[in-house]
N, C-alpha and C positions, 0 to 999 in steps of 0.2 A: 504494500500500500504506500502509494506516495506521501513522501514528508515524515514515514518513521525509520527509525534504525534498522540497517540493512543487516543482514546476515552475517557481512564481515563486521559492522560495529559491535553486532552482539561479539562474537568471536574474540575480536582484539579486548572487551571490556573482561571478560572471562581469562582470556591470557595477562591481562595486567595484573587483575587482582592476586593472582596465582605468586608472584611478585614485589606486587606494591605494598599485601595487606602485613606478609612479614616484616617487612624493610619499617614498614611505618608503629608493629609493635615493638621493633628495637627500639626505635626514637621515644615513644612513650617509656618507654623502661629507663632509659639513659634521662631525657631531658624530656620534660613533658608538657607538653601547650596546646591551647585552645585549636590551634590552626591546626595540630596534629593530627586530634581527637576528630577535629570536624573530619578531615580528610580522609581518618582511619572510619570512621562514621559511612562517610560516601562511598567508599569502595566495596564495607561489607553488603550496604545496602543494594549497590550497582550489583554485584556478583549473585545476590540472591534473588535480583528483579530478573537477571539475564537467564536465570535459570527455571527461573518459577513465573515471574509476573505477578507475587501479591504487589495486595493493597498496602503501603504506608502506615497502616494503622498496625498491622500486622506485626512488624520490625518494630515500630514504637511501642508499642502495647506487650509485648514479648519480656517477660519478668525472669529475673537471676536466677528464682526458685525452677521455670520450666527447664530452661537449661540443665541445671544439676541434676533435673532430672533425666532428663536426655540422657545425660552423661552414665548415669546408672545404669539404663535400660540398653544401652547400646549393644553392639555386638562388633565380628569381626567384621561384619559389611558394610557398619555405617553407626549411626544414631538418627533419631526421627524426631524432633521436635515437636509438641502439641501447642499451640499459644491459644488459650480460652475467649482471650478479650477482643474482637474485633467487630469490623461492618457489619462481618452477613455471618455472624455468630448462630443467631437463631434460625436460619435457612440448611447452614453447610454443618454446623457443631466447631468443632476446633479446627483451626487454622493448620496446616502440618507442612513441615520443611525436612525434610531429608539430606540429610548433608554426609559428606565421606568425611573417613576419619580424618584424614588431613584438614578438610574444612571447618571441621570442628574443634579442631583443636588449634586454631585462632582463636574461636569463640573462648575455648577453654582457658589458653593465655592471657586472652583479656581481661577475666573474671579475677586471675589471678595479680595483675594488674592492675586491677579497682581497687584492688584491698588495700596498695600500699598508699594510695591518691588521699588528698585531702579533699573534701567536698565533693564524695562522690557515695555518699549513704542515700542514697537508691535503690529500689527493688527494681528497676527498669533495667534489665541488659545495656541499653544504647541510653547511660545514663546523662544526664545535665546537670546543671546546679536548680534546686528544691526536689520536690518529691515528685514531682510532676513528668509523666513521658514528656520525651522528645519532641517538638512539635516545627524544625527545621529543617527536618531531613530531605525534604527537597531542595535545599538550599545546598546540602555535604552533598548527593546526589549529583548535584549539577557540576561542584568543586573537584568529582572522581571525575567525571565525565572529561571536563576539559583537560586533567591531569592523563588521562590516557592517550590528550590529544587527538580528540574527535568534534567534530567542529558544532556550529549550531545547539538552538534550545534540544533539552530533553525532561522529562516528567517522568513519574513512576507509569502513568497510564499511557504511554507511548509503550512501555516497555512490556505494560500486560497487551494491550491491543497486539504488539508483535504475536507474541504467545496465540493469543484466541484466534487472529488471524492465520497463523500456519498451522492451528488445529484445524480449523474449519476445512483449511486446500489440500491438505497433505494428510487429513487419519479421516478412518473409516468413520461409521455414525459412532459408534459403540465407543472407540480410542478418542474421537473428540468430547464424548461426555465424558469419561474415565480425567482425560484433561483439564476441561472445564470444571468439572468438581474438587480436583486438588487445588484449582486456582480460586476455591468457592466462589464461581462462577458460573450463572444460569447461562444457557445455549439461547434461549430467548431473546434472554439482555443482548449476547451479542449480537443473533441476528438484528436486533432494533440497530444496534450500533450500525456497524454494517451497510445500511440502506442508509446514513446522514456520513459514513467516508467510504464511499462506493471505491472499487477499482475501474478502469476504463468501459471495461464493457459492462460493467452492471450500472457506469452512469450512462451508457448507449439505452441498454433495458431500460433505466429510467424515464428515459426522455420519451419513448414510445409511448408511456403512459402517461406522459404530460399531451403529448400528439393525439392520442384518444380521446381525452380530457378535451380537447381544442374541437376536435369529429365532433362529438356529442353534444358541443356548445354550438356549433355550426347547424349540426341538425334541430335544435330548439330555435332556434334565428329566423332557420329560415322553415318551419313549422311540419319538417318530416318526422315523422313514427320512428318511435325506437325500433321496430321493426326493421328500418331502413339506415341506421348508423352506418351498419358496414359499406355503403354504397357510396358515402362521404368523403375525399381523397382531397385532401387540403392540401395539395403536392402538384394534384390533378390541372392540366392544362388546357381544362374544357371549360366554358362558362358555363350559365344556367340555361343555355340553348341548346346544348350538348355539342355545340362548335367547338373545334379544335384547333389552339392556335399557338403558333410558336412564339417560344419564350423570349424576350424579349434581352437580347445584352447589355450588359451597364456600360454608359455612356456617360461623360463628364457633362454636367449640366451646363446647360444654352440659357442666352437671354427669354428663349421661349419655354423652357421649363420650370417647373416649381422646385424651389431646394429645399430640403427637408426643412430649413429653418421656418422657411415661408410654413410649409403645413402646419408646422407646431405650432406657428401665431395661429393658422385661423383656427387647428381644433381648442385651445386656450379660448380662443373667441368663443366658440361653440358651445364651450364647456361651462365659462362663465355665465353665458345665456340663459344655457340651461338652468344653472343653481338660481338664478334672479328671478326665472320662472316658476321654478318649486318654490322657492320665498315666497314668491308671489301670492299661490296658490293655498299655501298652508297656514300664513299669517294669518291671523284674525283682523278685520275692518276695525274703525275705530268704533262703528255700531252694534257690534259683536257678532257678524254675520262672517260666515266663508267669504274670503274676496276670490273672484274667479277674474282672471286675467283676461285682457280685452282681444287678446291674439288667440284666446285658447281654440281649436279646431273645434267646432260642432257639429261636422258634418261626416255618414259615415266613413269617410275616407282615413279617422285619425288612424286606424291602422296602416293605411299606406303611409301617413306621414312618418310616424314609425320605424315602419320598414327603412325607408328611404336613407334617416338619419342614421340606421345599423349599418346599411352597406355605405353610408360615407364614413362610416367609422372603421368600416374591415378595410376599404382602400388606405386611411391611412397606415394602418395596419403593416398590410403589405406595399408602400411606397415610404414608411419612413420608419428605421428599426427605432429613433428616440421617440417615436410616441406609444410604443408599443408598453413601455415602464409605466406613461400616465393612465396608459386604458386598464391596466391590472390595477395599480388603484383607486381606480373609481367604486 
């Protein structure tokens, strides 16, 4: 999907930390600073988003106590972390992260670490000063990010969108639910996502249905049966005679043409008109009577009047793309 992190950003973020996050528990052990913490902060979080895609709240909310507990239950394959506290706690139950032993055993380091810190009496793993989670880590997030030397913003929800998005193209129904539910993640939610950051050709599918949307408004216009939508082709090079006539090529406009400017005054004009009319019409008199406008049509023809004003408004339409912005909000 365009505009998120590629395949080699995730990669290279996953090869840094592999690097960066020991180098940076020396530094807190030796000399240890704010800007450290932050960085050492950013890179776990980056490493755990490239691999999972939790939510933020997840890492924040993840307490000393689950940890050590991890640390118990573990085995030669790994350790599993449970974290209780999060978003979609009462949808998914506990939050869970899987980590090999090498990766946890930063986490471990670091624990041991806090112990010797001043102002770091915390039950929060990714502690700060009060009692309070973490509530910057998109801030450390962003500090790993450029620290690996990868350019442009990034978010935690770029990093899960990565994730739901290569579930959805690359595993079967069953492997992207298995997926989506380690990321306590509804399939739903993402299909909604999904449909507002389409890829090229599902903004192609989209547009069809804007195109139909348009059919159907044409067919109420001009007063055909939904029976007969499909017979509608707003593409079509036929008038309403069923004459056929060739398309006309763009030519830089003459003194004898009208340039889009011009159209936009007059339908402004038009527009204006209109609303002075409806004013007109719906004000009350100063005698407390309906006032009816001295132009208004009386005679059966107001439907052709009507008509008449729709299709100068679909010529504008199709002779000038800047009015087409003003007809949708009207």
């Amino acid at each position: 999907m365009e505009g998120l992190p590629s395949h080699k950003d995730i990669m290279a973020c996953l090869t840094a930390a592999k690097t960066r996050i020991p180098q940076l528990l020396d530094v807190m052990t030796s000399n240890p600073t704010h800007a450290t913490r932050s960085l050492l902060y950013g890179y776990m979080t980056l490493n755990w988003s490239c691999i999972y895609g939790h939510r933020p709240g997840v890492y924040s909310n993840m307490t000393n106590t689950e940890v050590l507990k991890a640390e118990i239950t573990g085995t030669a394959f790994g350790h599993l972390i449970h974290v209780s506290n999060h978003k979609t706690a009462n949808a998914f139950g506990e939050a869970q992260m899987y980590l090999t032993i090498e990766e946890f055993g930063w986490m471990k380091r670091w624990l041991e670490i806090k112990g010797t810190l001043t102002g770091t009496n915390n039950r929060y793993f990714l502690c700060i000063a009060g009692k309070n989670p973490s509530r910057n880590l998109a801030t450390f997030l962003r500090l790993a990010w450029a620290d690996v030397g990868l350019k442009g913003p990034i978010n935690f929800t770029d990093l899960r969108t990565v994730h739901a998005d290569n579930a959805k193209r690359f595993q079967d129904i069953g492997n992207r639910q298995r997926v989506s539910d380690f990321m306590c993640h509804n399939t739903a939610t993402a299909d909604t996502f999904y449909a507002k950051n389409p890829s090229l050709k599902e903004a192609a599918d989209i547009r069809m249905l804007f195109t139909e949307s348009l059919q159907a408004a044409a067919a109420a216009a001009s007063g055909v049966s939904d029976d007969n939508l499909g017979d509608i082709d707003i593409h079509s090079d036929r008038d309403s005679s069923g004459d056929e006539h060739s398309p006309t090529p763009y030519q830089d406009s003459t003194d004898t043409e009208t340039s889009d400017e011009e159209l936009y005054k007059d339908f402004n004009a038009w527009r204006a008109a209109k609303r002075e009319q409806s004013m007109a019409e719906h004000s009350p008199s100063d005698t407390g009577e309906e006032r009816v406008p001295a132009s208004a049509p009386t005679s059966p023809d107001t439907d052709n009047v009507a008509s008449d004003q729709l299709v100068n408004m679909q010529c504008f339409v199709v002779l000038s793309p800047l009015v087409l912005d003003e007809l949708i909000m009207l």
